[in-house]
C-alpha positions in Angstrom: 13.8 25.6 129.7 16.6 25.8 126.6 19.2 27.0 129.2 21.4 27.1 126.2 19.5 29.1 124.1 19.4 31.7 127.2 23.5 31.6 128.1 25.1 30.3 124.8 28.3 30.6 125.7 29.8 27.3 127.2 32.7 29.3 129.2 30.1 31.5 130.3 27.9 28.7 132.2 31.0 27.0 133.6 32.2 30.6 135.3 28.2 30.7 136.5 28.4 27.3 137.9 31.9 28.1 139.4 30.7 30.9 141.4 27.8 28.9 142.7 30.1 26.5 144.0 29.2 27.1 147.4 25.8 25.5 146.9 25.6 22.7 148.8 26.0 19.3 146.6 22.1 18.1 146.9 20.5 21.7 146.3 22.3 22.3 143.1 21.3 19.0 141.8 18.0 19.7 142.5 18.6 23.2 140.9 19.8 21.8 137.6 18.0 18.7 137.2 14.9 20.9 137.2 16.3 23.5 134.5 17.6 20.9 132.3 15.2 17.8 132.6 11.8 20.0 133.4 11.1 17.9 136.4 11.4 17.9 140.0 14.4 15.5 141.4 13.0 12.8 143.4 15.9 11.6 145.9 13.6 9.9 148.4 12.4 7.4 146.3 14.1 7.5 142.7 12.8 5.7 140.3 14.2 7.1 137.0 17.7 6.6 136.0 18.5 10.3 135.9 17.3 10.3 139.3 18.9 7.5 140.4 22.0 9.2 139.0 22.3 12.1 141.0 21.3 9.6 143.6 24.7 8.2 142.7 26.8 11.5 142.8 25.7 12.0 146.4 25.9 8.6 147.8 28.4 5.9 146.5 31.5 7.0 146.9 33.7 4.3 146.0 37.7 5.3 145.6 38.5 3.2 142.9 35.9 5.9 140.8 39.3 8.6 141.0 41.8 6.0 139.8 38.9 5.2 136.9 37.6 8.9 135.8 41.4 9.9 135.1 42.3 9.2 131.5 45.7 7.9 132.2 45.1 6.0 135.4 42.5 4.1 134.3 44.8 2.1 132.4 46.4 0.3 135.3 43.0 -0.8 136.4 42.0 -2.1 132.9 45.8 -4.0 133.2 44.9 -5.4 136.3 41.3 -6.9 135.3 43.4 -8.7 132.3 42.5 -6.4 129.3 45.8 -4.9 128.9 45.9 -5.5 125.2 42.8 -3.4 124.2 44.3 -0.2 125.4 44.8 2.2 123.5 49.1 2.9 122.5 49.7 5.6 124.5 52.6 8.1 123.8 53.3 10.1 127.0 52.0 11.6 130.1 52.8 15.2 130.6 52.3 17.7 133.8 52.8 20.6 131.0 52.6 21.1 127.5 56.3 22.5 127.5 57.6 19.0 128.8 56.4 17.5 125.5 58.8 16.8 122.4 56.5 17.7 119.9 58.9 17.0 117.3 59.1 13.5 118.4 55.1 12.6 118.2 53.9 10.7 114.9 52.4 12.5 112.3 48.4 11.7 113.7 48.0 11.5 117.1 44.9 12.3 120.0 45.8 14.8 122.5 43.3 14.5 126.4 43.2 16.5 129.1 43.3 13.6 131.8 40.2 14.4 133.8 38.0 16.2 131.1 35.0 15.1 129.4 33.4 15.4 126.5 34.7 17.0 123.2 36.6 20.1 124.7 38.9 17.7 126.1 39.8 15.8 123.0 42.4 17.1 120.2 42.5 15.2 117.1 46.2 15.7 114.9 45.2 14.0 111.8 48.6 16.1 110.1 50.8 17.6 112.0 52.8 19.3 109.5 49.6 21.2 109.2 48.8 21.9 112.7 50.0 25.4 114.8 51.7 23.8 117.8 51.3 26.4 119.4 47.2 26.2 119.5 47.9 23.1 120.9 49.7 24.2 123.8 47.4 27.1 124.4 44.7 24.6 124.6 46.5 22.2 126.9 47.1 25.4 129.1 43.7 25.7 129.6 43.0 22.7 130.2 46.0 23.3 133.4 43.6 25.8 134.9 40.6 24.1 135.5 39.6 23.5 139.0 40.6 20.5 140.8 39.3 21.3 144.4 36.2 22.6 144.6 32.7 21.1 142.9 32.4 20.7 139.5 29.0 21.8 137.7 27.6 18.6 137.9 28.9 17.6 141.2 31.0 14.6 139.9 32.7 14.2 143.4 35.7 11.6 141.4 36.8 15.1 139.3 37.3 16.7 142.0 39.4 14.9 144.6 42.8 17.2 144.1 44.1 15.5 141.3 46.0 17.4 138.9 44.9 17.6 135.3 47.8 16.1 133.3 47.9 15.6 128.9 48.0 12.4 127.9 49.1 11.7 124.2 47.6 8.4 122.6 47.5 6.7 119.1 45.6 8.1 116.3 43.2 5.3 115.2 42.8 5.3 112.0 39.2 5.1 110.0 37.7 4.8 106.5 36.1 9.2 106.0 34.1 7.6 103.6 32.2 5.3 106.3 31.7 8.2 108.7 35.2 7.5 111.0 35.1 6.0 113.9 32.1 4.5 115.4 31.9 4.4 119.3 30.1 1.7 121.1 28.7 2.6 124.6 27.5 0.1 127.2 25.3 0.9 129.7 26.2 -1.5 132.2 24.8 -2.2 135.9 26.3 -4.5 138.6 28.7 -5.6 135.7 26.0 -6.8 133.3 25.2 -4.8 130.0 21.4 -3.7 129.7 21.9 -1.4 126.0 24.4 0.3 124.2 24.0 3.1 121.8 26.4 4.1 119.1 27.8 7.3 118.0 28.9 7.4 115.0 29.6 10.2 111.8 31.1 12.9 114.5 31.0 16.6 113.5 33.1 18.7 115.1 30.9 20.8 117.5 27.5 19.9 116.3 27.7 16.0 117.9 27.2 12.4 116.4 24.4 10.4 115.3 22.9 8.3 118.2 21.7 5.0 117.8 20.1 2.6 120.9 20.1 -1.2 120.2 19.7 -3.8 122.8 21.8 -6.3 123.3 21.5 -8.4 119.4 22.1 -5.3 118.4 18.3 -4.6 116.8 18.3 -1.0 116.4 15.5 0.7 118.8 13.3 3.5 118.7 14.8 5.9 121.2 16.6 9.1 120.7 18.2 11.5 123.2 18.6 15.1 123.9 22.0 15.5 123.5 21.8 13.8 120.8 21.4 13.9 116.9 19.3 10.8 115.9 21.3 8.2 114.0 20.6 8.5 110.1 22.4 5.1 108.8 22.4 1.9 108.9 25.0 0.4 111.4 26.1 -3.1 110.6 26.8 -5.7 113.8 30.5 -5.7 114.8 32.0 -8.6 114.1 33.3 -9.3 117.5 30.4 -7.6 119.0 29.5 -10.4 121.6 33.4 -9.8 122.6 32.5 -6.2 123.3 29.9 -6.9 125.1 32.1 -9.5 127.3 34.9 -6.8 127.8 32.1 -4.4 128.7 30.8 -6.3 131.3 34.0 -7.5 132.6 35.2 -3.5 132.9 31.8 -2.4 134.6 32.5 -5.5 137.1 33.5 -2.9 140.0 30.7 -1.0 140.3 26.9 -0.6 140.6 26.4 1.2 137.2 28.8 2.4 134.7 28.9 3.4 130.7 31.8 1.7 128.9 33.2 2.7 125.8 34.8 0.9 123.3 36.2 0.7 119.7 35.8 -1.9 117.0 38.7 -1.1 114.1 39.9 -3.4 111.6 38.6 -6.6 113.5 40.3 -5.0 117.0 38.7 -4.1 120.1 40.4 -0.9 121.8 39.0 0.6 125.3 38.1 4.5 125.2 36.6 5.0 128.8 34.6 4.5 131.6 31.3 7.1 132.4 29.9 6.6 136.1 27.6 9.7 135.1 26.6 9.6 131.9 25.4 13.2 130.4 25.4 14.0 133.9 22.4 12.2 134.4 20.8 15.5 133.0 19.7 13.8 129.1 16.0 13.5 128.2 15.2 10.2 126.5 11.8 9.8 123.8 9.7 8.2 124.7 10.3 8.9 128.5 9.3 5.1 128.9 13.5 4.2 128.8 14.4 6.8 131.7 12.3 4.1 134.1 13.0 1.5 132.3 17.1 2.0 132.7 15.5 2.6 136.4 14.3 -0.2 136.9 18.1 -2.1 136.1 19.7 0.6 138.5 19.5 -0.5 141.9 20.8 1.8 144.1 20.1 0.0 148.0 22.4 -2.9 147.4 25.1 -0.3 147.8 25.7 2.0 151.3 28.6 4.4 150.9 29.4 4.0 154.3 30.3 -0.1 153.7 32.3 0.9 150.4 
């Protein structure tokens, strides 16, 4: 079922999800994971990673998740495992978008909500001469409202913890338009060892990026995923890629499975974030063969929520 296709506005599904709120956690994931993935959610005995991920959401609830799903305190964490200098220059935290001095901001910068996701919860200022300020606050007020107490619609218990959603202003990094901006490197890591990546790279605003899956030479595969636009170029190897894939593991260290994202500019490495649930766990892989094969690298029974 194209859910989308059915309810295309986005605001519209979030208000839907909101009022359903009162659904207990496992029901709705069983709920969704059918309507988006086709298939019945196997919690007993998970064998897939999407399973396994919802799994996840219900069961391993360890803290250090809130400090590491908020945009702006994540940064102390990536200080105190010794990567300080792959963050990201960061140009204020704000409660409000009337407590920033827009005047004083560089001409290209990246405004966040804190504990948002995807691209709703990105602004980039490439000229700011150019840009209404006054869109921008209006966006950073809704970002204000969201809800920080009650279930999110994919039951992401870290999002939810109380925490206020705050703006957080970093550096613009800059990219070559010609070679498709920024490319984005994503490792799927699992008790702190990287199994894949895949790359996003030639972003369009509000139509995605081409996705790529390599392994871990970074030998291109033949995967593609739902959310998803296949890849249509040629990506070379990073030249510090085996240095990516060191920070990666080194970031994921913490925890039993985790997506870290990182940047590869002009020869430096910068940190974007870390994902505990990728897509959701709601993403549809061809060939299926990858969803039990990421399974299989997922082990859920070393960890009890209870001991964490």
């Amino acid at each position: 079922m194209d859910y989308k296709k059915i309810i295309k506005s986005r605001s519209l599904r979030l208000k839907i999800l909101n009022f359903l709120s009162f659904i207990p956690d496992q029901t709705m994931l069983k709920i969704q994971y059918r309507i988006k993935t086709g298939r019945r959610l196997n919690l007993k005995s998970p064998q897939r990673y999407t399973e396994k991920m919802q799994w996840y959401k219900l069961y391993y609830k360890n803290p250090l998740m809130i400090q590491c799903v908020d945009k702006y305190d994540v940064r102390e964490y990536v200080k105190k495992i010794g990567l300080e200098e792959i963050l990201v220059p960061c140009h204020g935290i704000f409660d409000s978008p009337d407590a920033i001095d827009w005047d004083a901001l560089p001409d290209q910068f990246v405004m966040k909500d804190t504990l948002g996701g995807g691209g709703n919860s990105v602004v980039i200022v490439k000229d700011k001469s150019n840009t209404n300020i006054e869109e921008l606050k209006e966006i950073a007020r809704q970002w204000m409202k969201k809800e920080v107490h009650r279930p999110n619609a994919g039951r992401e218990w870290p999002y939810y913890n109380g925490k206020n959603n705050r703006i957080i202003i970093e550096a613009y990094l800059d990219s070559d338009p010609n070679e498709g901006g920024l490319i984005d490197y994503k490792f799927l890591c699992f008790n702190g060892k990287a199994e894949l990546l895949y790359v996003l790279a030639d972003r369009i605003t509000g139509q995605g990026a081409g996705c790529g899956f390599f392994d871990l030479d970074f030998h291109q595969l033949p995967y593609t995923e739902s959310d998803e636009p296949p890849l249509k170029r040629t990506i070379p190897k990073p030249e510090k890629f085996d240095q990516l894939k060191r920070m990666a593991e080194i970031l994921a260290g913490e925890f039993p499975c985790v997506r870290v994202d990182l940047y590869h500019e002009e020869g430096k490495i910068w940190f974007g974030e870390l994902t505990f649930y990728d897509s959701s766990g709601y993403m549809c892989f061809d060939p299926d063969e990858l969803d039990y094969q990421l399974g299989k690298n997922f082990e859920l029974r070393r960890y009890d929520w209870k001991e964490v």
